[in-house]
CHARMM-style PDB file with segment names, atoms N, HN, CA, C and O in Angstrom:
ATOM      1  N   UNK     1       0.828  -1.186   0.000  1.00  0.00      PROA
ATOM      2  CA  UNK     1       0.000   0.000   0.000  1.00  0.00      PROA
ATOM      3  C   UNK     1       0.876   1.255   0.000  1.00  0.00      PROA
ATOM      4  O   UNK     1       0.542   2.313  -0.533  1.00  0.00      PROA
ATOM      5  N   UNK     2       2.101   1.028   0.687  1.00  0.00      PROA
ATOM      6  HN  UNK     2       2.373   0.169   1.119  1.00  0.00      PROA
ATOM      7  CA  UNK     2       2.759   2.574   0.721  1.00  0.00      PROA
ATOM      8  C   UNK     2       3.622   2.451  -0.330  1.00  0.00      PROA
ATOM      9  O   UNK     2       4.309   3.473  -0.350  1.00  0.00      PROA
ATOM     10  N   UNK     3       3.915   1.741  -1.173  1.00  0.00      PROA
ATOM     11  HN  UNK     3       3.357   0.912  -1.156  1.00  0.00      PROA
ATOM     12  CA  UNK     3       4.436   1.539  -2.548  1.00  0.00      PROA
ATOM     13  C   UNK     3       3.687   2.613  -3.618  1.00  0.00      PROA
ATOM     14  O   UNK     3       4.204   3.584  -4.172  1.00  0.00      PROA
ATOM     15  N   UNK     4       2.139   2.061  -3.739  1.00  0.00      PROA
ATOM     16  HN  UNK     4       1.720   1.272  -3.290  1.00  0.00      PROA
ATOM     17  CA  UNK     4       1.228   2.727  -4.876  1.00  0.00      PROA
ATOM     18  C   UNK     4       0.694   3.652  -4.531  1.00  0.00      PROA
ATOM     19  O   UNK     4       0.179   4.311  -5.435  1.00  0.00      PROA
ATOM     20  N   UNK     5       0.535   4.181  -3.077  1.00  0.00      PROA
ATOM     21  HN  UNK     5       0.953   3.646  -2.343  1.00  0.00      PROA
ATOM     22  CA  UNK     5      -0.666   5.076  -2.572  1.00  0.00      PROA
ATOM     23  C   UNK     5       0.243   5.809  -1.372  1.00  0.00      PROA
ATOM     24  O   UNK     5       0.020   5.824  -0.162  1.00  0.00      PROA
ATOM     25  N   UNK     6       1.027   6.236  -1.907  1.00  0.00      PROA
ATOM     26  HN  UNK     6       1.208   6.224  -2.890  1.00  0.00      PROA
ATOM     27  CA  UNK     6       1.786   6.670  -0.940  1.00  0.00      PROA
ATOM     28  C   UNK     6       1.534   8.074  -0.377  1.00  0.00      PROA
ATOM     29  O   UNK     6       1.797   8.225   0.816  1.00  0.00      PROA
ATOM     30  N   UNK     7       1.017   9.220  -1.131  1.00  0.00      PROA
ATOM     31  HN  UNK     7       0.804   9.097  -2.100  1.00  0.00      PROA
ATOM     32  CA  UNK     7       0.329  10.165  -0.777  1.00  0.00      PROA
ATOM     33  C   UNK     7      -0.572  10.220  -0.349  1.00  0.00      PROA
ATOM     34  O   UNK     7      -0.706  11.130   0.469  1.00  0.00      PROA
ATOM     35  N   UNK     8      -1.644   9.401  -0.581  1.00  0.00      PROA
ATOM     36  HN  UNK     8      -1.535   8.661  -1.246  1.00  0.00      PROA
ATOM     37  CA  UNK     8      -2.879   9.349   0.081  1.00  0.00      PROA
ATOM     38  C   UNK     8      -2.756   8.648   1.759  1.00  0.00      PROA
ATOM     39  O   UNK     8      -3.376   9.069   2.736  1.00  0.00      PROA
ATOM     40  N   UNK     9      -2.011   7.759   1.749  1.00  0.00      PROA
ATOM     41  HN  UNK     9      -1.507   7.417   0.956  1.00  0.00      PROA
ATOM     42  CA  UNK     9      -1.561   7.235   2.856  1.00  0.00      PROA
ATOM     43  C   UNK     9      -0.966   8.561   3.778  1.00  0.00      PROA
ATOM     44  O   UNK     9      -1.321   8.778   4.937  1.00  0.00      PROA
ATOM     45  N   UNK    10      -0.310   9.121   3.266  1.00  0.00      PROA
ATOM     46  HN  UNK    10      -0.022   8.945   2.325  1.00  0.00      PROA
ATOM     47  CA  UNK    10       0.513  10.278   4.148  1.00  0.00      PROA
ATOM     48  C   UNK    10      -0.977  11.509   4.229  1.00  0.00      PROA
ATOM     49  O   UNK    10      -1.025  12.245   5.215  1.00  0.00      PROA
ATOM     50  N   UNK    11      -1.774  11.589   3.455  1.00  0.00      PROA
ATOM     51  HN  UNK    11      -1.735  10.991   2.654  1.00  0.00      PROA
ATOM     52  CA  UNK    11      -2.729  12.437   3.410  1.00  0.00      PROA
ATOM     53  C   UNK    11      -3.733  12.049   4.685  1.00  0.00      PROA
ATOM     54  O   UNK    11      -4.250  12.905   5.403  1.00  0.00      PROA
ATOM     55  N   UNK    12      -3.952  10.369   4.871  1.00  0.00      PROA
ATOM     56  HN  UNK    12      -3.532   9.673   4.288  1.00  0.00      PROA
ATOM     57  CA  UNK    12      -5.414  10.028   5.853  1.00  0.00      PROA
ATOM     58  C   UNK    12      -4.404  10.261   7.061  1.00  0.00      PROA
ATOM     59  O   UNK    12      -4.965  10.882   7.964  1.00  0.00      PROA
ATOM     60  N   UNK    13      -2.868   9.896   7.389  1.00  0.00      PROA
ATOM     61  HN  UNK    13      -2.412   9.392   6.655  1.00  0.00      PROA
ATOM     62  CA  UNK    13      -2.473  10.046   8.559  1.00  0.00      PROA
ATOM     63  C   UNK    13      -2.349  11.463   9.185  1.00  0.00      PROA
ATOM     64  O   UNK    13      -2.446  11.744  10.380  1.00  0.00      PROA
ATOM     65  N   UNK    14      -2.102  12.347   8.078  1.00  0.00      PROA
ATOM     66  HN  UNK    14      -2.024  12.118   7.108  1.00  0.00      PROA
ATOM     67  CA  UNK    14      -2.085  13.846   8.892  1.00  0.00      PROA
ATOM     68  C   UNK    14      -4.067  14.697   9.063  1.00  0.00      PROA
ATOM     69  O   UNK    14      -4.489  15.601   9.784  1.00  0.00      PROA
ATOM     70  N   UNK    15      -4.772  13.791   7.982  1.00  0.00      PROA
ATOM     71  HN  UNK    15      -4.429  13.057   7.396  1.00  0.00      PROA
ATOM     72  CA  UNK    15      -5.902  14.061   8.431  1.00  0.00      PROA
ATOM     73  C   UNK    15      -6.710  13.509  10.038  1.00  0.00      PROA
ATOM     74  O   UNK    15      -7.620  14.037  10.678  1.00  0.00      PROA
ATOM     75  N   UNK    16      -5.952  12.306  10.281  1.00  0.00      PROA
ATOM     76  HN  UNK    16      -5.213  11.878   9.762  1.00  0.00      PROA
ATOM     77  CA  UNK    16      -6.606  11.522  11.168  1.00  0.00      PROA
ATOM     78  C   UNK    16      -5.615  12.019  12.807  1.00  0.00      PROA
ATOM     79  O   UNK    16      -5.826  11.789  13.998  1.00  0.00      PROA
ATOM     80  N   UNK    17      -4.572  12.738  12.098  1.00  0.00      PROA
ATOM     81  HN  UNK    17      -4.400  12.925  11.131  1.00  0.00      PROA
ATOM     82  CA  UNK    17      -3.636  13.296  13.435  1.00  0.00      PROA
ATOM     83  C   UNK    17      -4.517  14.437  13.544  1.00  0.00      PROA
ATOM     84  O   UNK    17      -5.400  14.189  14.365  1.00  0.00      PROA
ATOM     85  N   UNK    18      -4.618  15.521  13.069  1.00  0.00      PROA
ATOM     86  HN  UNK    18      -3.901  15.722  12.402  1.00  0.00      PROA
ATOM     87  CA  UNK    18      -5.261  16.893  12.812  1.00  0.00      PROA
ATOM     88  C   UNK    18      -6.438  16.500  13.327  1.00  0.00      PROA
ATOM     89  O   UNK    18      -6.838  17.250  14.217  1.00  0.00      PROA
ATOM     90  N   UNK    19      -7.274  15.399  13.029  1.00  0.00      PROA
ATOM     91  HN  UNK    19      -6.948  14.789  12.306  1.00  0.00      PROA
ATOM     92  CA  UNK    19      -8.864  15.047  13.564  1.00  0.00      PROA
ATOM     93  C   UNK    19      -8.628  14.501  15.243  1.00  0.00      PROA
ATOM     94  O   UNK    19      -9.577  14.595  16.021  1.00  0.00      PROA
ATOM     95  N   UNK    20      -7.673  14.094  15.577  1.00  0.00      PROA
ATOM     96  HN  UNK    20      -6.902  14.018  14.944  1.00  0.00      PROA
ATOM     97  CA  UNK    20      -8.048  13.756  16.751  1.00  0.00      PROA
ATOM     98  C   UNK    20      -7.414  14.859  17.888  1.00  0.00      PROA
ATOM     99  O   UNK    20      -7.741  14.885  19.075  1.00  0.00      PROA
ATOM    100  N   UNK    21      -6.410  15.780  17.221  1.00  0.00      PROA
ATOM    101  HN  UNK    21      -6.144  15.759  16.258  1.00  0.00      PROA
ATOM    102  CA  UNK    21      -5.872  17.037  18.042  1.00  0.00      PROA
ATOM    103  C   UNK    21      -7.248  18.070  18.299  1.00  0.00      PROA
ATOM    104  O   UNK    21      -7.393  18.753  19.313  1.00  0.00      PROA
ATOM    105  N   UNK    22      -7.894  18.035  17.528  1.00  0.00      PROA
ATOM    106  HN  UNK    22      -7.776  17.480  16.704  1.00  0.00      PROA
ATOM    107  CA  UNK    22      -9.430  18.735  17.154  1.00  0.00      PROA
ATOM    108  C   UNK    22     -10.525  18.361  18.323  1.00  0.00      PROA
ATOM    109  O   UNK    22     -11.274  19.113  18.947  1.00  0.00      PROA
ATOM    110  N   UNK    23     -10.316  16.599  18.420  1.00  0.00      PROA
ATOM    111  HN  UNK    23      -9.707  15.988  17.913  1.00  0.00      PROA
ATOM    112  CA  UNK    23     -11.264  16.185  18.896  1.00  0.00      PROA
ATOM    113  C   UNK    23     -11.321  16.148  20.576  1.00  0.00      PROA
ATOM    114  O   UNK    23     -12.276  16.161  21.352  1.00  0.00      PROA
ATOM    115  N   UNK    24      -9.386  16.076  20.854  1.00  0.00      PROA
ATOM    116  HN  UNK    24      -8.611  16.065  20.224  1.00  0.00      PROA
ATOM    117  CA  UNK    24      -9.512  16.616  22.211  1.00  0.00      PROA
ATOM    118  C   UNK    24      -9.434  18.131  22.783  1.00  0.00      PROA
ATOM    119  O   UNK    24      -9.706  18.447  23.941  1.00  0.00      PROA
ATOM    120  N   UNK    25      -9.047  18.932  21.841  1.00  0.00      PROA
ATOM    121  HN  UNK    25      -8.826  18.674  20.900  1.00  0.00      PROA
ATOM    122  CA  UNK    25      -9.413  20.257  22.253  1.00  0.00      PROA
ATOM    123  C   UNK    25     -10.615  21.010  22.098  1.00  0.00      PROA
ATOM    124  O   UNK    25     -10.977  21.968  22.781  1.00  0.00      PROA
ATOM    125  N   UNK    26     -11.383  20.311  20.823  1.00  0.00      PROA
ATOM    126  HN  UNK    26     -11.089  19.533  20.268  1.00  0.00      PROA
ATOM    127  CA  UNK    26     -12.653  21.005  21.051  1.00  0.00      PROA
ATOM    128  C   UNK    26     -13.771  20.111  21.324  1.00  0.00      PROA
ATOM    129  O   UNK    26     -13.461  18.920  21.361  1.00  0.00      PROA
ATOM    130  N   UNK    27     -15.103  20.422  21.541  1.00  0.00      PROA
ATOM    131  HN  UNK    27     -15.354  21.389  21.511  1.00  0.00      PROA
ATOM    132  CA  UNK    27     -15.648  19.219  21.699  1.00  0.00      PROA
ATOM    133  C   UNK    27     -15.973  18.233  20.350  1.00  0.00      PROA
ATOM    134  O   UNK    27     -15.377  18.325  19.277  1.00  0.00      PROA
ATOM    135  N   UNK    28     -17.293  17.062  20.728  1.00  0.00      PROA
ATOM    136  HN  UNK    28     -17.777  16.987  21.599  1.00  0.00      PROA
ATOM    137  CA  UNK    28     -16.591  15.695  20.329  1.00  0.00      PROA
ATOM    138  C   UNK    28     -17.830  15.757  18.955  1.00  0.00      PROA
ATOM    139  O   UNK    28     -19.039  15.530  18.948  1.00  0.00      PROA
ATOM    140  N   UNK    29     -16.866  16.171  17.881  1.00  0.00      PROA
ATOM    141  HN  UNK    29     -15.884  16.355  17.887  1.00  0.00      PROA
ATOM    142  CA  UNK    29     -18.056  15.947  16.792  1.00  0.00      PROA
ATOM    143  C   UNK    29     -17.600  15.311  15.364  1.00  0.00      PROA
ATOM    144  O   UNK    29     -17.010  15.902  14.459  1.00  0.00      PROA
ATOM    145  N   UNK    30     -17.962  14.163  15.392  1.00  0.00      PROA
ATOM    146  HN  UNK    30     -18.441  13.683  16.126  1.00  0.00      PROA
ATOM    147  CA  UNK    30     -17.504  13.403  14.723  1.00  0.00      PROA
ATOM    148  C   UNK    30     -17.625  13.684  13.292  1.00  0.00      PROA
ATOM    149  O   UNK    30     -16.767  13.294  12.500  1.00  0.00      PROA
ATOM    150  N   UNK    31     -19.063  14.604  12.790  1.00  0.00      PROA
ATOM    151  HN  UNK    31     -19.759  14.921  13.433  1.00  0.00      PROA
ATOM    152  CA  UNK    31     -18.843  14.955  11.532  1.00  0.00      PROA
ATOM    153  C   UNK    31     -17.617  15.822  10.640  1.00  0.00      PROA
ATOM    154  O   UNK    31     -17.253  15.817   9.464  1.00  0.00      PROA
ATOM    155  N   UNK    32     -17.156  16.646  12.034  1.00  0.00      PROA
ATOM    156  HN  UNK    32     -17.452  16.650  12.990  1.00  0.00      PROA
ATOM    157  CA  UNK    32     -15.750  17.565  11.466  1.00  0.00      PROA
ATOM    158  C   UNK    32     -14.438  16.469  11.324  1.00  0.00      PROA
ATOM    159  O   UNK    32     -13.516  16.506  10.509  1.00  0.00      PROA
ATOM    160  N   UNK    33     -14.687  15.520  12.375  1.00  0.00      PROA
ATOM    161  HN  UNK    33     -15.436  15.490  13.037  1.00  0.00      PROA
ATOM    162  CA  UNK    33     -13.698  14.520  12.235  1.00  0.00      PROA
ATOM    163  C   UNK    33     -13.146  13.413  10.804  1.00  0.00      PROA
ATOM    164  O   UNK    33     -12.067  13.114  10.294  1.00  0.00      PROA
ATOM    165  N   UNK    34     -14.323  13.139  10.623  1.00  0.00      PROA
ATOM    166  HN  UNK    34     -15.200  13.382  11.037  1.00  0.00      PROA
ATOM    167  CA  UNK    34     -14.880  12.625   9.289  1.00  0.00      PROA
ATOM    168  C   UNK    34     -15.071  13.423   7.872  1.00  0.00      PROA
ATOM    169  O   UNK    34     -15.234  12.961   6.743  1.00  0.00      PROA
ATOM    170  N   UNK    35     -15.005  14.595   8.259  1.00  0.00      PROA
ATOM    171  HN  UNK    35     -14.873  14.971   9.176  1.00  0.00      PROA
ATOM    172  CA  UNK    35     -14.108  15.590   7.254  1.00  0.00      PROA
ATOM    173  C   UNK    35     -12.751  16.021   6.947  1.00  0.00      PROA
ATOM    174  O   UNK    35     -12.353  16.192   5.794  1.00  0.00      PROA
ATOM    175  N   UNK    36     -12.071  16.189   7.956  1.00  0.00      PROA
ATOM    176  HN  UNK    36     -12.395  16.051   8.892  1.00  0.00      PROA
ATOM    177  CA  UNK    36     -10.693  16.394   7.908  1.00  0.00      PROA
ATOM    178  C   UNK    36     -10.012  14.907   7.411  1.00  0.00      PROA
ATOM    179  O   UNK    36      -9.057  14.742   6.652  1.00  0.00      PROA
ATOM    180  N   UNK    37     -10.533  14.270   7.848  1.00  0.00      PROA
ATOM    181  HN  UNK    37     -11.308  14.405   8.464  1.00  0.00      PROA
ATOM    182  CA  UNK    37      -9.846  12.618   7.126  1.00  0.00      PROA
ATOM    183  C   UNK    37      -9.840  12.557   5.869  1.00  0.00      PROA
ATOM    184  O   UNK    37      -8.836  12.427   5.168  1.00  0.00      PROA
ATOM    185  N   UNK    38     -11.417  12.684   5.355  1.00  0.00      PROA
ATOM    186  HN  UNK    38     -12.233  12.789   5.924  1.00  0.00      PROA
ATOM    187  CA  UNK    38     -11.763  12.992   3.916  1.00  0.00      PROA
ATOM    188  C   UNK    38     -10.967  14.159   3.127  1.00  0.00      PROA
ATOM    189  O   UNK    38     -10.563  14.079   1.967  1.00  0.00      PROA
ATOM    190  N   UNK    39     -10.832  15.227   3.975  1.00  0.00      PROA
ATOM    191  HN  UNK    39     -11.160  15.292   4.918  1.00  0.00      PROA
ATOM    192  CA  UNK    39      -9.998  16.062   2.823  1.00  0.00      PROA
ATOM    193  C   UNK    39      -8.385  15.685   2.665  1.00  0.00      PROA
ATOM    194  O   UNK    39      -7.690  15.928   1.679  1.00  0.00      PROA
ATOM    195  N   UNK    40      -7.951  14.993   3.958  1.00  0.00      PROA
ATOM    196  HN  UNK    40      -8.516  14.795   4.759  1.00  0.00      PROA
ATOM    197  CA  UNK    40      -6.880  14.124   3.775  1.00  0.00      PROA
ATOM    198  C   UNK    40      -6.584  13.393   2.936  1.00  0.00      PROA
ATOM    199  O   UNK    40      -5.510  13.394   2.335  1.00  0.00      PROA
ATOM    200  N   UNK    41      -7.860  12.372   2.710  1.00  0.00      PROA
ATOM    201  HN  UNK    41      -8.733  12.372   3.198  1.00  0.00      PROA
ATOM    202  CA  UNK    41      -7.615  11.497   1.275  1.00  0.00      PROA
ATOM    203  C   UNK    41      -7.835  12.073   0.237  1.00  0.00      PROA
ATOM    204  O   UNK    41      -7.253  11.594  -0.736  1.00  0.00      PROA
ATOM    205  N   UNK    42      -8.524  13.017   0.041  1.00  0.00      PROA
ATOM    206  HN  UNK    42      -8.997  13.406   0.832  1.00  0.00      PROA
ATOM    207  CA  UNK    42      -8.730  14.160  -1.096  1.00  0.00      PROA
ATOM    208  C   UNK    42      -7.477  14.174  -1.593  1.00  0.00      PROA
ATOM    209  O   UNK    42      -7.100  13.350  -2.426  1.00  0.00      PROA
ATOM    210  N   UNK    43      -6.606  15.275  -1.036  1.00  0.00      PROA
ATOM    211  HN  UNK    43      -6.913  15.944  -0.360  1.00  0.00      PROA
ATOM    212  CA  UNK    43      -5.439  15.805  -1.604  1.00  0.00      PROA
ATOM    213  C   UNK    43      -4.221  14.420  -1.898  1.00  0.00      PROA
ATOM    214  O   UNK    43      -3.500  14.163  -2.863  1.00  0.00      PROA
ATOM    215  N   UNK    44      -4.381  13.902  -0.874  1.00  0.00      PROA
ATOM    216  HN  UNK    44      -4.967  14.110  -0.090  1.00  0.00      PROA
ATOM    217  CA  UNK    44      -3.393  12.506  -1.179  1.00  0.00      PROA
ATOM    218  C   UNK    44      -3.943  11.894  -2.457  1.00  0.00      PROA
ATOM    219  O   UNK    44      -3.301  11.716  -3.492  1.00  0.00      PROA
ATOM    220  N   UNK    45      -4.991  11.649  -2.281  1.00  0.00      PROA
ATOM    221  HN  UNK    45      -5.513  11.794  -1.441  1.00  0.00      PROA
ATOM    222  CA  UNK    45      -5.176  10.769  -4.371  1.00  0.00      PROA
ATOM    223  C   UNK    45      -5.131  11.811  -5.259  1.00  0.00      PROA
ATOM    224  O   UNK    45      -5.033  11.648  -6.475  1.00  0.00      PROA
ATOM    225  N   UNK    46      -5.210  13.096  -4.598  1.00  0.00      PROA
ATOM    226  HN  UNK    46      -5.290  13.229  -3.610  1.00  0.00      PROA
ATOM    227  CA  UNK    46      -4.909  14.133  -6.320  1.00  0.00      PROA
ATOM    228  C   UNK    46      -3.571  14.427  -6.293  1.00  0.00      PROA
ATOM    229  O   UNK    46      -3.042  14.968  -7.263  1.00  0.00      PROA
ATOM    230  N   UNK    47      -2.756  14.046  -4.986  1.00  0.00      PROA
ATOM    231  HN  UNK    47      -3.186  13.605  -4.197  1.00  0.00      PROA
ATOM    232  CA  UNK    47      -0.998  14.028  -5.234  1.00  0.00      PROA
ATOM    233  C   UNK    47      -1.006  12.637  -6.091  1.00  0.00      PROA
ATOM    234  O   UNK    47      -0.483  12.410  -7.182  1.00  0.00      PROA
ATOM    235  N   UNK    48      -1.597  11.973  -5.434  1.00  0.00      PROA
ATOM    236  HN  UNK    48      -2.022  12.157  -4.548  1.00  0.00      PROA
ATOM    237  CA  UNK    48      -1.087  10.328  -6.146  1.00  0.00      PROA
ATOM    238  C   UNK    48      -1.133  10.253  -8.008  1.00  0.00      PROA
ATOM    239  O   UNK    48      -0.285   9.887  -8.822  1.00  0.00      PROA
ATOM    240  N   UNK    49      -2.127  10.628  -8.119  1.00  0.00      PROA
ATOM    241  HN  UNK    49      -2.816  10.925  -7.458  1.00  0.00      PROA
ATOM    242  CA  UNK    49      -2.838  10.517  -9.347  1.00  0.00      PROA
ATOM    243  C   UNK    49      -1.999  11.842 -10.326  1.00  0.00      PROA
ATOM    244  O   UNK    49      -2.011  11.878 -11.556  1.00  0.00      PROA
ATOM    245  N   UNK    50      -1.288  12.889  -9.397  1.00  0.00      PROA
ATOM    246  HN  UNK    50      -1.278  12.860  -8.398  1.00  0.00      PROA
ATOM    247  CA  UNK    50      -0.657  13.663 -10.442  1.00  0.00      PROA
ATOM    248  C   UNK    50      -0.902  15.126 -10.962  1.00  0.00      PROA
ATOM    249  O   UNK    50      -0.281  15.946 -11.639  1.00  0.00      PROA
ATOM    250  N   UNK    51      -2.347  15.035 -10.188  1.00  0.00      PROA
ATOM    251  HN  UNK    51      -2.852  14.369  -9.638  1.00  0.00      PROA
ATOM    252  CA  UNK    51      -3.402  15.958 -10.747  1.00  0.00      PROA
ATOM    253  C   UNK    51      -3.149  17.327 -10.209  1.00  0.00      PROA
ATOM    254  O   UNK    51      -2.263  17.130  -9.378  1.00  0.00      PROA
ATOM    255  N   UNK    52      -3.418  18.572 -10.210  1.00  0.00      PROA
ATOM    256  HN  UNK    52      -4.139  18.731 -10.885  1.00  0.00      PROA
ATOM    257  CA  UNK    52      -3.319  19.623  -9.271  1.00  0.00      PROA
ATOM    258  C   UNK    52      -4.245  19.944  -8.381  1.00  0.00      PROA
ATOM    259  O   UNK    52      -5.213  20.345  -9.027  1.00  0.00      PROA
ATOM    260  N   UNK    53      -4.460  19.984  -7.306  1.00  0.00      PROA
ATOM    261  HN  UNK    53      -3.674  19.658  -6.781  1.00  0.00      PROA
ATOM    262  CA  UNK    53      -5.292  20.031  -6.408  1.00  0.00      PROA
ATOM    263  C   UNK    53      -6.847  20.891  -6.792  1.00  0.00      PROA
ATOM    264  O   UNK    53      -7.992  20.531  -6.520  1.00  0.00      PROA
ATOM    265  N   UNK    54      -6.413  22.031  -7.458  1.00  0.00      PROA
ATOM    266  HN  UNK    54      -5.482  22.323  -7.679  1.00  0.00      PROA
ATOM    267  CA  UNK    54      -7.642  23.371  -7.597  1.00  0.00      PROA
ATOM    268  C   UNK    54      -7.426  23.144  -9.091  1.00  0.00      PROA
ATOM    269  O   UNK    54      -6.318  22.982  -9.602  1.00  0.00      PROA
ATOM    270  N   UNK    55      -8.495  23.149  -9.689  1.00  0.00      PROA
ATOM    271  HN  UNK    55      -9.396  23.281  -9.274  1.00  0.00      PROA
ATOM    272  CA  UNK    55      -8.345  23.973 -11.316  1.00  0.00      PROA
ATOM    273  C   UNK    55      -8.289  25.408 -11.047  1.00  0.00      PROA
ATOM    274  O   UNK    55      -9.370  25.867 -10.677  1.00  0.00      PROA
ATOM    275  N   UNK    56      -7.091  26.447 -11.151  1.00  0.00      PROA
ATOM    276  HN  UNK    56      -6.212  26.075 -11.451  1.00  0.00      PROA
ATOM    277  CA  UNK    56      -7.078  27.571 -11.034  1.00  0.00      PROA
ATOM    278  C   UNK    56      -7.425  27.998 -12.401  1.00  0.00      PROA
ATOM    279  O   UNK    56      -7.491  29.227 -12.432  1.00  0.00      PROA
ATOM    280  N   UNK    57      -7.640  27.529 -13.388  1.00  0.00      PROA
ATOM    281  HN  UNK    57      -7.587  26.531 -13.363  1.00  0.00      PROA
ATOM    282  CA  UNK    57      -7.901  28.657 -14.539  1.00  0.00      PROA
ATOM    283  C   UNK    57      -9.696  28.512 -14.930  1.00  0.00      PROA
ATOM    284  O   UNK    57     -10.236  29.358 -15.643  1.00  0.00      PROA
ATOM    285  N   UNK    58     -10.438  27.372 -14.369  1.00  0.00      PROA
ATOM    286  HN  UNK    58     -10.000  26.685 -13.790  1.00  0.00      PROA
ATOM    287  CA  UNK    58     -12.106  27.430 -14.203  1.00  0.00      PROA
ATOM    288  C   UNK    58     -11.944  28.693 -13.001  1.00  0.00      PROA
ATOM    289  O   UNK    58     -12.721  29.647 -13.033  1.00  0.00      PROA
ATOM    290  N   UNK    59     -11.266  28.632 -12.344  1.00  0.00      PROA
ATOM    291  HN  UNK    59     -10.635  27.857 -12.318  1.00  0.00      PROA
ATOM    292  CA  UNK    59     -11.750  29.479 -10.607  1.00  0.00      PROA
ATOM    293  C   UNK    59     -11.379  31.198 -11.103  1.00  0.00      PROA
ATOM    294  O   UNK    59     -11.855  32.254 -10.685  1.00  0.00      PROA
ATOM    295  N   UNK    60     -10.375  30.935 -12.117  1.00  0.00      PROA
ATOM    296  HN  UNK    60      -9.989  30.077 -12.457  1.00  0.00      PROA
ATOM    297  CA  UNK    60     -10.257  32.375 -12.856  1.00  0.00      PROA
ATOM    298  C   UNK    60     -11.119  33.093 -13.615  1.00  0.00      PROA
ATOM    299  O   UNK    60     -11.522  34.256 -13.604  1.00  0.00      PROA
ATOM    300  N   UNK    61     -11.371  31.808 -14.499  1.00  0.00      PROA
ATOM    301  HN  UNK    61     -11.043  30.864 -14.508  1.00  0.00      PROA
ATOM    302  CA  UNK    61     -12.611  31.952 -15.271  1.00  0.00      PROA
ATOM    303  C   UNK    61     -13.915  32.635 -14.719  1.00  0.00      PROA
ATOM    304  O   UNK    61     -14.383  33.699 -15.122  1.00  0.00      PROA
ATOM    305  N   UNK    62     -14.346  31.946 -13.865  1.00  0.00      PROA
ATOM    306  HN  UNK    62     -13.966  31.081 -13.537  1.00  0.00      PROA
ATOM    307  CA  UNK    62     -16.011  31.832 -12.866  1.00  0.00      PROA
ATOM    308  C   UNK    62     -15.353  33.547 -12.211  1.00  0.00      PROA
ATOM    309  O   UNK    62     -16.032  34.562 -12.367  1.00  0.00      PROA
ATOM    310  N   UNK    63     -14.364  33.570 -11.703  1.00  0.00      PROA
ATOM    311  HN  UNK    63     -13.812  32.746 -11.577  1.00  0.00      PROA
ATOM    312  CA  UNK    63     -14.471  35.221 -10.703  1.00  0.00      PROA
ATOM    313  C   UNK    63     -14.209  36.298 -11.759  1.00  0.00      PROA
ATOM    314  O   UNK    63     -14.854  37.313 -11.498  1.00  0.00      PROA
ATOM    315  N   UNK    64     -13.338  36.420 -13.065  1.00  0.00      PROA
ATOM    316  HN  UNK    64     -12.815  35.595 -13.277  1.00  0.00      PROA
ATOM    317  CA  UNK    64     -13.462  37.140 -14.225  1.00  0.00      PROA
ATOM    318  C   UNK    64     -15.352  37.511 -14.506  1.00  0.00      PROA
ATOM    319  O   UNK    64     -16.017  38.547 -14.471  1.00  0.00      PROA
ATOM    320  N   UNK    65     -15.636  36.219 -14.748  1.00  0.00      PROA
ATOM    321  HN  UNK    65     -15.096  35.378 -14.776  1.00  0.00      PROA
ATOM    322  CA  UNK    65     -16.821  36.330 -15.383  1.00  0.00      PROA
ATOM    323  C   UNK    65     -17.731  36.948 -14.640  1.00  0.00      PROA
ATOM    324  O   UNK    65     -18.443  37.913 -14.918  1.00  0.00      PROA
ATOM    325  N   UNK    66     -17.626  36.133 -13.394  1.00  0.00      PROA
ATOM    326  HN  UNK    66     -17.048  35.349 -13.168  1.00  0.00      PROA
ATOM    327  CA  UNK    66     -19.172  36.794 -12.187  1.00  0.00      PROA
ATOM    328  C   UNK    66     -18.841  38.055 -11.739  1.00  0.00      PROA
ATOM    329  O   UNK    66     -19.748  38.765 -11.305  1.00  0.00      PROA
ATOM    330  N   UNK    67     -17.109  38.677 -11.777  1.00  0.00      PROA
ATOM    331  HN  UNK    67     -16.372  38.100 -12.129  1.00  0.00      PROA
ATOM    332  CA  UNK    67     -17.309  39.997 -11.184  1.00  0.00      PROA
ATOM    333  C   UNK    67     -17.323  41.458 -13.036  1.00  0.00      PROA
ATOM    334  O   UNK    67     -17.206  42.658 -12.791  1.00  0.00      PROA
ATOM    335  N   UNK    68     -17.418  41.157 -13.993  1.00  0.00      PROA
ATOM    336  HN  UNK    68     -17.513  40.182 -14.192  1.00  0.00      PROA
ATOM    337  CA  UNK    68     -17.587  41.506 -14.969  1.00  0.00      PROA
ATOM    338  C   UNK    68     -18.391  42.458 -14.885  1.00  0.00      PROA
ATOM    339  O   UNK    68     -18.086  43.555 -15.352  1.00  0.00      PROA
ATOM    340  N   UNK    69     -19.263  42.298 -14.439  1.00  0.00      PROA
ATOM    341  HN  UNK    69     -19.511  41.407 -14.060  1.00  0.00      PROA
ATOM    342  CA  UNK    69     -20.364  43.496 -14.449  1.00  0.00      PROA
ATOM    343  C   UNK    69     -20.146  44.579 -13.908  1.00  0.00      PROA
ATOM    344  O   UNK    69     -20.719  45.625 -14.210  1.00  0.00      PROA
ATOM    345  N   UNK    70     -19.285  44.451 -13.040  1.00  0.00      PROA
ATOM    346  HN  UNK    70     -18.819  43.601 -12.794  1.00  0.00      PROA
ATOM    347  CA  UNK    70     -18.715  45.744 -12.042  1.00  0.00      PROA
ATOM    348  C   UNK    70     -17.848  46.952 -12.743  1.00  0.00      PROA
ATOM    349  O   UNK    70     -17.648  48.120 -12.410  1.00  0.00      PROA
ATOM    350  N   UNK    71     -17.425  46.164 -13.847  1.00  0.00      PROA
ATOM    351  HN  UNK    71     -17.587  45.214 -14.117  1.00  0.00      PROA
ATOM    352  CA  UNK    71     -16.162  47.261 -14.812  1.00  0.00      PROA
ATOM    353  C   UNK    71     -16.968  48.154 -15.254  1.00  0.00      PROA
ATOM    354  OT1 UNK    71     -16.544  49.079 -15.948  1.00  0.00      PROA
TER     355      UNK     71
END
């Protein structure tokens, strides 16, 4: 597993460290917990896979376009 998936692996462990530093300092809610893991494996399979995390030139696109009207 840490051969092929080696980012994602390093991604659920700093999500699941970060989720439980969370879980004893603030109180106990498992849905934020179960998010931070998830965005853990997020970024680890879009390191794995190669990909860039954000499409910055749609996110350029969409704020060009939607703030347009203002010029």
């Amino acid at each position: 597993m840490w051969n092929q998936h080696r980012a994602k692996t390093i991604g659920v462990i700093a999500g699941v460290i970060l989720a439980v530093i969370y879980l004893f300092v603030g109180f106990w809610d498992m849905l934020v917990f179960g998010f931070i893991v998830l965005v853990g494996f997020y970024v680890g399979q879009k390191i794995d896979a190669g990909e860039p995390l954000m499409d910055w030139e749609s996110i350029y696109k969409w704020l060009t376009d939607r703030w347009r009207m203002f010029k």
